[in-house]
N, C-alpha and C positions, 0 to 999 in steps of 0.2 A: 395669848392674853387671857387675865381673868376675865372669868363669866360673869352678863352682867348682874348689874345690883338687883335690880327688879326681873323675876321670871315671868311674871303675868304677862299673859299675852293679850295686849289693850287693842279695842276696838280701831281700827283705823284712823289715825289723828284729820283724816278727811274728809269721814265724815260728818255728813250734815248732822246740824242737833249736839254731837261730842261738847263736853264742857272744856272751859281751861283746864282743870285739873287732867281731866282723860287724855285731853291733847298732848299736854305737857309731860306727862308718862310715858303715852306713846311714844313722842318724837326722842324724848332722851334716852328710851330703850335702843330704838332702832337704831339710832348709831351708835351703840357698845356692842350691839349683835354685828353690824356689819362691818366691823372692826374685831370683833372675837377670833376669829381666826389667824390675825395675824401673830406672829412673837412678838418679842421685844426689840429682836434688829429690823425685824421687817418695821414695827412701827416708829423706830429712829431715822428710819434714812431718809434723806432728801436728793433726789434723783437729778434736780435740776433748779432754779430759781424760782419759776415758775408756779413748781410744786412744793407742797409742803409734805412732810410727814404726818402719818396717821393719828399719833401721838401729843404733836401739836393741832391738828383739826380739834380731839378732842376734849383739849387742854383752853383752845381760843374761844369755842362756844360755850363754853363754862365762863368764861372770862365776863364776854358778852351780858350774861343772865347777872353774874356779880356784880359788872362793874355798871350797867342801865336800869336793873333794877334792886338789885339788893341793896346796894349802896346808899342809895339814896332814895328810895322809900321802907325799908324794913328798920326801924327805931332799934338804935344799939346795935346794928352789925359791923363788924369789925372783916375786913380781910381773910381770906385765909392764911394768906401767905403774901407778905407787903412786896415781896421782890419777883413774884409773879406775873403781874401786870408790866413789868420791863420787857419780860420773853415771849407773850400771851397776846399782845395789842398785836392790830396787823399794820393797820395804817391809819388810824385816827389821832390826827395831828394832835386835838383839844384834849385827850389822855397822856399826854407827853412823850418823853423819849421810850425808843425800843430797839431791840437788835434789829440787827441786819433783814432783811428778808432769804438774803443766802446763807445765813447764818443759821437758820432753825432746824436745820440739820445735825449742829453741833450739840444739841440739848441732850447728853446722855443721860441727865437728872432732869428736874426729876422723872422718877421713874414712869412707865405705866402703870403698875399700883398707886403708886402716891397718886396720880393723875384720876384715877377714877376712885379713891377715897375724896379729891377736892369732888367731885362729881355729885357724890352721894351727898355727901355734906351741903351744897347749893341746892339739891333737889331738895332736904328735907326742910332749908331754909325757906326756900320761894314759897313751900304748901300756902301761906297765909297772904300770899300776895295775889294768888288767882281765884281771891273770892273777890277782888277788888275791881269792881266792872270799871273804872277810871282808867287803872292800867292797860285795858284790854288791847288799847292799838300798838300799845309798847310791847306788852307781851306774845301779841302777834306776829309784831316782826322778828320778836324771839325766835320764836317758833318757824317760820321763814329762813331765818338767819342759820337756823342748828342746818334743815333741808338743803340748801343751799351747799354747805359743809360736808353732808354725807354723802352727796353728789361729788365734790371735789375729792374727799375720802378714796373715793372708790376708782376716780381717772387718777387722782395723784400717784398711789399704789398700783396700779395694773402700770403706770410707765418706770414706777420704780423696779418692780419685778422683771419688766420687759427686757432690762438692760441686764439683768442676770444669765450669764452665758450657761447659765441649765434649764433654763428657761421653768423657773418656779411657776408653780399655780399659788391663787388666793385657795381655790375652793376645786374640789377632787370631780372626775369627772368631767364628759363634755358641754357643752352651753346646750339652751333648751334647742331641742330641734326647730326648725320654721315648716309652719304646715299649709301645703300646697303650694302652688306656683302662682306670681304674677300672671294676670296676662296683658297683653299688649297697652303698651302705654295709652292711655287716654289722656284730654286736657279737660278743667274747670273753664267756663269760657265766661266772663263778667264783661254787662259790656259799658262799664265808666260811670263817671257821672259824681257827686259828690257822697262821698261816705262817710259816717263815723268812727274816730279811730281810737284806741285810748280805754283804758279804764275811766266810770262814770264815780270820781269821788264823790258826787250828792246823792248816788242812791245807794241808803244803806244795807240795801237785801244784795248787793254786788259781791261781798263777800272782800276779802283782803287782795292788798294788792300793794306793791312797791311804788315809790311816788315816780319813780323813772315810766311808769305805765300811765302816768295821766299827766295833764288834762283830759277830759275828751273834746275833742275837735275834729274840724271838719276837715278834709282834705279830697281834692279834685283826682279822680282815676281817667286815663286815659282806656278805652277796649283791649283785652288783654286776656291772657287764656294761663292759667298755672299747672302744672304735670300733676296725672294722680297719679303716680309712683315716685318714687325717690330714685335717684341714679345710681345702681346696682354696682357690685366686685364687677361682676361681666362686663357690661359698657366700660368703667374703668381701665381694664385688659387691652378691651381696645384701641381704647386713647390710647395709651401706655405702647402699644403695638404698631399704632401709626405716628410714632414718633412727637407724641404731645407734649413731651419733656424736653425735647430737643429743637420744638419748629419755636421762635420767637416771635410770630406774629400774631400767637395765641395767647401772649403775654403781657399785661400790664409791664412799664418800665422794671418799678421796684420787685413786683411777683419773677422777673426773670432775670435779676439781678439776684432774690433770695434765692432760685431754683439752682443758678450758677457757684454762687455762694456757699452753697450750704449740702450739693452734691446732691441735691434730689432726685429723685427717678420713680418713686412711686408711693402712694399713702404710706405714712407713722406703722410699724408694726408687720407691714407687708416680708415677706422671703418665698421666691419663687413660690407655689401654688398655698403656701398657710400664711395664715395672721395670727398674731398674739393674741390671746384674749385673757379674762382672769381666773379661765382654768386651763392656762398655756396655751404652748402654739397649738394649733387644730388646723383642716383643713378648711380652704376657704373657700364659702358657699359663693357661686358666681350670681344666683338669684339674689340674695342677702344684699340691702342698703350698704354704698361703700361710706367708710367712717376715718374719723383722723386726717382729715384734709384741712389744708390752710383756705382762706376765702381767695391767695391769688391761686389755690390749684381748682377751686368751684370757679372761680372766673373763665380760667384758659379752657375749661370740660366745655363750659356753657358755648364760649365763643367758638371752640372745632365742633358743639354739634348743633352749629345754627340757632343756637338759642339764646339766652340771658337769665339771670339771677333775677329774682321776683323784688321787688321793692317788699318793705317790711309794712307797708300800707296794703297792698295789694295782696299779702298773704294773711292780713289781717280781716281783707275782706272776705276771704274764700269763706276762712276759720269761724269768721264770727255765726255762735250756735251750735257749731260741733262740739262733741264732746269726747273725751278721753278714758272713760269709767275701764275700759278691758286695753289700754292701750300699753304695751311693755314699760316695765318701772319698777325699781328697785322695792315696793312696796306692794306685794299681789294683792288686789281687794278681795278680803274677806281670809285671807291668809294668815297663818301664826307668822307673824312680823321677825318672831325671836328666831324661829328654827328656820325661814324661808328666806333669804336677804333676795329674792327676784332673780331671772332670767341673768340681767347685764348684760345683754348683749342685743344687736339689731336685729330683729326676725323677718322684717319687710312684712310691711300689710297695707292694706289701701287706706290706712286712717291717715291724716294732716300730722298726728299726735306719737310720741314715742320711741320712735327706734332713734334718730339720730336728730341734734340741731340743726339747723337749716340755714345755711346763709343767704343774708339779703344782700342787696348793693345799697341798699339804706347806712349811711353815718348814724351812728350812736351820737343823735342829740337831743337836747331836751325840744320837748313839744311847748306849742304856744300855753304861756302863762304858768310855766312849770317855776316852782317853787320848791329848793330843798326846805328839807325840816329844820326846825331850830334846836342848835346845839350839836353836842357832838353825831350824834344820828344820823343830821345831817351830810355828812361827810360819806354817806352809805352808797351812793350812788352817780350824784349831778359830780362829782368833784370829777367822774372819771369818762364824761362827754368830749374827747377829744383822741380822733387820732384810732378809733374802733369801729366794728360793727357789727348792725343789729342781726343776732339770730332769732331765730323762731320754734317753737313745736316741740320743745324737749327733747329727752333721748330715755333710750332703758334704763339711762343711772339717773334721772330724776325724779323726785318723789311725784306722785301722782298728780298733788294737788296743784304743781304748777304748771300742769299743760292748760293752760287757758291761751283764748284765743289775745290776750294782751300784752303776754306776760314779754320783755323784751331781753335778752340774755345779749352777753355783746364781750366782743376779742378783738385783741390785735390781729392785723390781716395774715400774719405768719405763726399762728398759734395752733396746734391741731391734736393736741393731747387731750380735748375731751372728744365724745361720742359727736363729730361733726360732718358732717354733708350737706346734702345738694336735692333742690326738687326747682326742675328746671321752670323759666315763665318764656313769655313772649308774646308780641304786639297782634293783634286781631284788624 
């Protein structure tokens, strides 16, 4: 791909104090850097439904900034391109019709160049809108929205590569090393009681937050103790080795109907002793947080090792206070954003925050007195409360700024193409 439009290397869009303008630099650099390396067929393909092409990530979040706030607050702007918004919308009913979602595969036009010519042209548009403190919640969730996308970016392409029987790399070289060794698993031990959960929308030193993170509300904890490790390749092996694939009494109905279904035997990307990653296959570290699981393979782990999934209240307990400043993420703090696109990969460390999401046994639904936003915006989040669930704690492919202890991320129970795992809980 072309290099991108802006070479400055902008202060972390995370941190405290950055204005709109520096944010807004930032975060639209960094996904043209973490996208620079692919071609043009690498960023056309679409691997699966699920995912998108590179191409299209960086075609939709232009769309986004066009079509929420150019449109209709910049006096006199006109479209780039009227038949773009057909191919560009993902799922927001209230913007009208749009292709297929398997369809975005087929976009051989327009190009990647044209695509970040529409780029450049929207960045130099918006300069006069991020003096506009009004906008600022809208432009936030901009900014959110692009994050969001270069996380997807980067799982959609490592599964599109993965299927490549040469097994391509993004980026030359093996993933960072992980430094030192776990040691034996300990537990957080909370003992109940009522707690606060949720982002606090009244107070406005809380910083941004998606509306699927609030209300805050109360909710009762029973005594309960959470793992401070993540459930490692190694333990994995073993499941795998004591027949965890095969025993059905460690299985949810539908979890072993998909595992039957669908020929499972072991995590997304797994081949006797390496795993894929997005500098190819490598060998696979057995200390290393295991990744690419469905919530019915975090289920059947939990249940062969006497355990359970933590509720998404209960790991919100732990979390709330910790923070993630040094935690893996596609955005190194204090790093050139342009020349470093981050680790990407799980290192396993003793933090809540960063290698891998987390499955709860919590349903993705709205908290008491939740309120989508008005208008199409709306449509961001509450429309997709059914039938999900809530993860937790990010992963290496997340931008920094969303490891917060509220943030709620959430999949279909058979999903496992992002950075996903497991940190075991249980009763006290």
């Amino acid at each position: 791909m072309n290099a991108p439009h802006s070479a400055a290397a902008a202060r972390p869009f995370h941190e405290v104090g950055a204005g709109l303008a520096e944010q807004f630099a930032a975060t639209r650099s960094l996904t043209e850097a973490l996208a620079a390396p692919l071609s043009e067929s690498d960023a056309t393909i679409q691997s699966m439904e699920d995912a998108s092409p590179a191409k299209w990530h960086l075609a939709h979040v232009t769309w986004f900034w066009e079509t929420f706030l150019l449109r209709d607050n910049l006096e006199g702007y006109t479209l780039y391109d009227e038949d773009w918004p057909f191919v560009f919308n993902s799922y927001y009913e209230a913007e009208g019709e749009r292709i297929a979602r398997f369809s975005r595969g087929l976009l051989s036009r327009p190009t990647v160049a044209q695509i970040l010519d529409w780029r450049a042209h929207v960045d130099e548009a918006m300069q006069p809108l991020l003096d506009r403190e009004e906008l600022r919640p809208l432009i936030e969730l901009g900014f959110a929205h692009e994050q969001q996308h270069q996380e997807l970016l980067l799982t959609d392409i490592k599964h599109a590569l993965s299927r490549n029987p040469l097994g391509a790399a993004m980026w030359d070289g093996a993933p960072s090393a992980r430094e030192g060794t776990l040691g034996k698993r300990g537990w957080w031990k909370h003992p109940g009681g009522i707690a606060l959960i949720g982002h606090d929308t009244g107070d406005t030193e809380a910083g941004f937050a998606f509306d699927c993170e609030g209300p805050r509300h109360r909710t009762l904890l029973e005594p309960f103790a959470l793992a401070d490790t993540l459930v490692t390749n190694g333990e994995w092996e073993e499941f795998v080795a004591d027949g965890g694939y095969t025993n059905p009494a460690l299985w949810l109905s539908d979890g072993w109907a998909w595992v039957n279904g669908n020929d499972v035997a072991s995590p997304d990307y797994w081949r006797e002793d390496e795993h894929f990653t997005l500098q190819g296959w490598q060998a696979r570290d057995p200390d290393a947080p295991v990744t690419h699981i469905s919530y019915f393979e975090a289920d059947a782990f939990a249940t062969w090792a006497g355990a359970r999934l933590p509720t998404e209240f209960e790991w919100e307990a732990i979390a709330r206070g910790q923070h993630a400043d040094t935690a893996p993420a596609h955005d190194p703090a204090g790093g050139n954003q342009l020349d470093h696109a981050g680790p990407v990969t799980p290192l396993g460390t003793d933090a809540l925050f960063g290698d891998c999401w987390q499955f709860t046994g919590s349903a993705y639904l709205p908290y008491p007195r939740f309120q989508p936003a008005k208008g199409a915006v709306g449509e961001y989040n509450g429309k997709f409360m059914s039938g999900q669930f809530v993860l937790k704690g990010a992963s290496c492919a997340t931008v920094r700024g969303h490891s917060r202890a509220s943030y709620r991320n959430f999949f279909y129970p058979h999903q496992r193409w992002q950075f996903t795992g497991l940190r075991l809980a249980k009763d006290i």
